[in-house]
N, C-alpha and C positions, 0 to 999 in steps of 0.2 A: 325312439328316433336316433337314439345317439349309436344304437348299433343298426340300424338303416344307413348312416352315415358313415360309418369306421367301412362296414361294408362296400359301400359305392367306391370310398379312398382305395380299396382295396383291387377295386376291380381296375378303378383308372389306372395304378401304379402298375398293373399288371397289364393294361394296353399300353402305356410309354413302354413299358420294358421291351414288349414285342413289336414297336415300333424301331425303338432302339437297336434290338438286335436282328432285326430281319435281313439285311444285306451281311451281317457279319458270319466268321464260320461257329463254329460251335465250342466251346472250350476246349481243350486239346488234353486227352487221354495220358495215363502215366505214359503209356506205350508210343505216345508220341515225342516222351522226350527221350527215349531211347533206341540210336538205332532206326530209325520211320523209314530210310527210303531202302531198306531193307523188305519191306512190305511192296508184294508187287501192285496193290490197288494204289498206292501213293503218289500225288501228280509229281512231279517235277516241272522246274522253271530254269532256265541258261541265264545268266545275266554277263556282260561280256564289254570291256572298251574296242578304242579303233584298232588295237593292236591283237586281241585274239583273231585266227586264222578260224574259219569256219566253211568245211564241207557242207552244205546244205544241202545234198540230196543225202549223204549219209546219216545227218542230225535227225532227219524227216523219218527215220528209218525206226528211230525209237518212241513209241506210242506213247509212251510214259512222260513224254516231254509236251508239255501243254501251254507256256509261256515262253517269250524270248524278252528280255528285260536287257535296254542299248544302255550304255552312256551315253547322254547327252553331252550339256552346258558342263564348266567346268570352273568356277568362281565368275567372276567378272569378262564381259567379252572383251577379248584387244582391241586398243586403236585400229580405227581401220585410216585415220588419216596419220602420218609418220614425220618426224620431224628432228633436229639434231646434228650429229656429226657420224661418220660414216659406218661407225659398229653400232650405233646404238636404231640407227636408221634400215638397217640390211635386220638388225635382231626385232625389229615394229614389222618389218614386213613380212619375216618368216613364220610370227607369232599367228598374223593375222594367217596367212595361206595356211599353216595347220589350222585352229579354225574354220576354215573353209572347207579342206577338205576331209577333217571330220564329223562334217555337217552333213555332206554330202557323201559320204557314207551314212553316216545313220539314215537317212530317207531311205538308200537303197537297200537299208539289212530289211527296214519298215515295209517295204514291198514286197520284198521275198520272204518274209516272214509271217506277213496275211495271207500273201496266196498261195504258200504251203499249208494255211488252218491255223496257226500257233496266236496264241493272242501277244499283244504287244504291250511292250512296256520303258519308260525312260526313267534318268534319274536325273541328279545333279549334284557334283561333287560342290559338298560347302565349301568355301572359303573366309579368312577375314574379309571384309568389306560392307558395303553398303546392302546392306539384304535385300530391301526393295527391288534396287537395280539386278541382280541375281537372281531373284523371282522371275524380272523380266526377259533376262538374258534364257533362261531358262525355256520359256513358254515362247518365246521367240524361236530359241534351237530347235525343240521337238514338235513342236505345234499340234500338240496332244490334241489327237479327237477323242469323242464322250465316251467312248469304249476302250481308250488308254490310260494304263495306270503309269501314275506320277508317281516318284519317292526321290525325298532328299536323303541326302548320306551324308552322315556327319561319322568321320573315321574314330573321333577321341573327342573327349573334352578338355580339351584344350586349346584357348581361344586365343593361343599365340599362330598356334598352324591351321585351325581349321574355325569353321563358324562356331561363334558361341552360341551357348542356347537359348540365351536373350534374344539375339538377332534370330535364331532358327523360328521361335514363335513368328517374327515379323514376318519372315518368310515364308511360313505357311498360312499366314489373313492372306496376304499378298495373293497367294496362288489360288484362295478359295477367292477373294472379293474379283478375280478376272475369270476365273473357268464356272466357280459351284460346286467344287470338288477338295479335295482336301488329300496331299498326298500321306504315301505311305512313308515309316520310317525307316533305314535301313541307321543299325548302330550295333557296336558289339556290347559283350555283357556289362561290363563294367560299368559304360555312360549308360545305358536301358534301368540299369540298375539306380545310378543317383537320379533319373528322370522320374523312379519310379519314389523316389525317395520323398522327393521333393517335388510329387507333383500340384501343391498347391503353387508352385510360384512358376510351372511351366505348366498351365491348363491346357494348349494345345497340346503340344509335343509328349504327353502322356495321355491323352484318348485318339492319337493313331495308330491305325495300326499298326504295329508291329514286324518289321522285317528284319532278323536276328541273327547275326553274325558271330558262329563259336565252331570253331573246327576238334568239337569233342566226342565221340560216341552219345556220352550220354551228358545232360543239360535239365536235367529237373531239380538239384539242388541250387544250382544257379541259375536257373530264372526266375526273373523278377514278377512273381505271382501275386507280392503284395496290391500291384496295379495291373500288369496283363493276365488274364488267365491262361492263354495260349498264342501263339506267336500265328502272324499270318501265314509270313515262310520264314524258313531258318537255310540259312547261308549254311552248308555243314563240309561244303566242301571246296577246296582254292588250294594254289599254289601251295598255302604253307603245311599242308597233310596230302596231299596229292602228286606224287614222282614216280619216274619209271617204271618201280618195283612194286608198290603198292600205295592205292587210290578207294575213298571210302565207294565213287562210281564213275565208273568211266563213260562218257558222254563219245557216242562215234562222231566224228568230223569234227572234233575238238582239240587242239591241245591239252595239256597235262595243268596249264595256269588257267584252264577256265573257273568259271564260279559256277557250282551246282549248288540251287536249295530245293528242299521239301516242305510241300503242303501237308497240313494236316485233312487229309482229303482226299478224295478220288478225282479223276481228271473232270468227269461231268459238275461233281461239286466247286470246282475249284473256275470252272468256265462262268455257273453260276454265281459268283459273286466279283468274279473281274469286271472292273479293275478295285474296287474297293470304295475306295474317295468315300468314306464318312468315319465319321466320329465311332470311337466303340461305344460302349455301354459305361455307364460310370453310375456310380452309387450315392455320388455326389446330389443331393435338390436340382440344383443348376449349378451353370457356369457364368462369370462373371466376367469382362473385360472393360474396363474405365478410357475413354480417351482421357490424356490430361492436355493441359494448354502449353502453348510452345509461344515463345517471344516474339510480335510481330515483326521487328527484321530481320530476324533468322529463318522464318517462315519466307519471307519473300525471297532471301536471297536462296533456299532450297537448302540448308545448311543443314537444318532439323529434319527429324526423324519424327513420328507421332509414337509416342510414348502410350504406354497402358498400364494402369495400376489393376492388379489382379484382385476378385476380391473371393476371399475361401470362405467355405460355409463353416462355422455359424458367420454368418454376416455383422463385421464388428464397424457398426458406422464412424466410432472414433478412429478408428486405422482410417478408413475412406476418408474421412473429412480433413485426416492431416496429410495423409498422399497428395487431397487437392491443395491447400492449402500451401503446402511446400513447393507444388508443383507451382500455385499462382505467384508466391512468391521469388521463386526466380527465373518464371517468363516472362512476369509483365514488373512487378512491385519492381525490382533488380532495375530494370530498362528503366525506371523514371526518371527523368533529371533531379538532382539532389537539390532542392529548393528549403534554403534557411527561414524559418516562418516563424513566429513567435511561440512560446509554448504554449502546446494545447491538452487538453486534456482526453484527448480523442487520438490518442499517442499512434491505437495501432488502425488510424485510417478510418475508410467507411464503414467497412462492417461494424466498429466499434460506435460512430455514430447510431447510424442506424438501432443498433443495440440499446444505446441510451434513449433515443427517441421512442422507441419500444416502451421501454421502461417507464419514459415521464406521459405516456400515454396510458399504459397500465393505471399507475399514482394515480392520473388525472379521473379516469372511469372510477377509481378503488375511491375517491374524495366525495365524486360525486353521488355514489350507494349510502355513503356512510351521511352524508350530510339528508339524504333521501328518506333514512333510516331514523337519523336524529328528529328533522321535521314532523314525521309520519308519529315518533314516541311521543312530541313532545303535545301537539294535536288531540291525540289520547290522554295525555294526560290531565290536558283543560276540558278536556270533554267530562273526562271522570272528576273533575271539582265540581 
């Protein structure tokens, strides 16, 4: 039986796995950290803000180019109501009209980009703030249908100029709890690399995919393989290696600061699994995310954020129980009005009651076996005179 059973384990683990990886691409060959869009079967993707200039009948010209990937959202949306004294009122209004009308661009790149064949794609540049609300701003700007890929971009880890990766998890429940998708990540090596470091304390933001920004030739000693095995696309080419004289590929109907990446893939492969939006594969049992509690007038006033204590396998219940714990204590315990009561011996509250009550129930059941036991010997004993 017991090898009936290791067997069955075996077989289950090996349908998640292929559940797991069905939509993803395949792990990425040496040959693809060297060099790939050198290979002519290799799809290419464009990804571009409001400001690159694009020929589109010249772009259409190269078969090789199988995605167009917009800027979206851009931290936080501006006021759109304006208020003040007269520079700071003319500087709310011109915020909001850029805005505007880089919205209204991206819809029309959206159009001429489907109906040239090219699949579509947005991002959203992080910033500090309120993540939530950036999720929203977000899905509000590109209004991704089921066949668009989403990626946030986090430039650095550094959460004085850009989103931290605390908030970037929130960001991405955010964009799955309103679409069912999940984006991809666009990050250079360095942050990919402590993501991957550290991915028991960022569970999302290290099983998406991977969108990898290194303008190297070659990138197999620095990529983070401890956690991704292959990159979805790799960024390998931008303004900062691409100038007049020499470009690792020239995109026609481009300038020279556009963004080219490479799939590991052919164009048909790479159609087949856009836009991405799932989870990779992880090695991990499961994945764990805790809500914790948040102070009811913080909550009302909208102040808080919902919080989540991550929990890594092996599953250590004493970490959990002091996450909540710490958590109940300065949402709710903290809020209560400090009331001078006499000394109790129930110092730390109800749980501590309750505890005791446990206990003198225990005693109580443990008195009545033993008195049950003593009766029972003593019965026997008169029986046997």
């Amino acid at each position: 039986m017991r090898g009936l059973a290791s067997k069955l384990q075996r077989l289950a683990l090996a349908a998640l796995t292929a559940a797991w990886t069905f939509h993803l691409p395949a792990a990425s060959h040496a040959s693809d950290f060297s060099e790939p869009w050198k290979k002519v079967d290799r799809a290419l993707v464009i990804d571009a803000y409001e400001y690159n200039s694009i020929d589109w009948q010249k772009l259409s010209g190269d078969k090789r180019i199988v995605g167009f990937i917009n800027k979206a959202s851009d931290g936080l949306a501006p006021p759109y109501s304006c208020s003040g004294e007269e520079t700071a009122y003319k500087l709310c209004k011109a915020l909001w009209k850029r805005h505007a009308v880089a919205r209204e661009l991206f819809h029309t790149r959206k159009v001429v980009a489907k109906a040239l064949g090219l699949k579509w794609g947005a991002y959203h540049l992080a910033r500090p703030g309120n993540p939530i609300e950036q999720a929203d701003n977000f899905l509000d700007f590109a209004e991704p249908g089921p066949d668009d890929l989403m990626a946030i971009d986090i430039e650095e880890n550094d959460p004085a100029k850009w989103m931290s990766l605390e908030d970037a998890e929130l960001f991405v429940r955010r964009i799955f709890q309103r679409t069912g998708r999940y984006p991809i990540l666009y990050t250079n090596g360095t942050t990919s690399r402590y993501i991957a470091d550290n991915r028991y304390r960022y569970r999302l933001l290290s099983r998406l995919p991977l969108w990898y920004a290194r303008y190297k030739p070659e990138i197999g000693i620095h990529f983070p393989k401890g956690n991704w095995q292959g990159y979805s696309l790799w960024q390998f080419s931008a303004q900062a290696n691409c100038g007049i004289r020499r470009c690792p590929y020239r995109v026609a109907g481009t300038p020279n600061d556009i963004d080219v990446n490479v799939a590991p893939m052919d164009a048909d492969g790479l159609r087949k699994i856009w836009p991405f939006g799932q989870l990779i594969e992880t090695t991990d049992d499961f994945m764990l995310n805790v809500p914790l509690p948040i102070a009811r007038d913080q909550g009302l006033k909208g102040e808080s954020r919902i919080a989540y204590a991550s929990v890594a396998y092996p599953v250590r219940l004493d970490l959990l129980a002091e996450a909540f714990r710490a958590s109940w204590n300065n949402a709710v315990v903290a809020t209560l009005p400090t009331v001078k009561a006499p000394a109790s011996r129930y110092a730390n509250g109800m749980a501590e009651y309750i505890a005791s009550r446990l206990d003198q129930r225990a005693r109580e059941i443990r008195k009545v076996e033993l008195d049950t036991v003593s009766t029972a010997s003593t019965e026997l004993d008169s029986a046997g005179r």
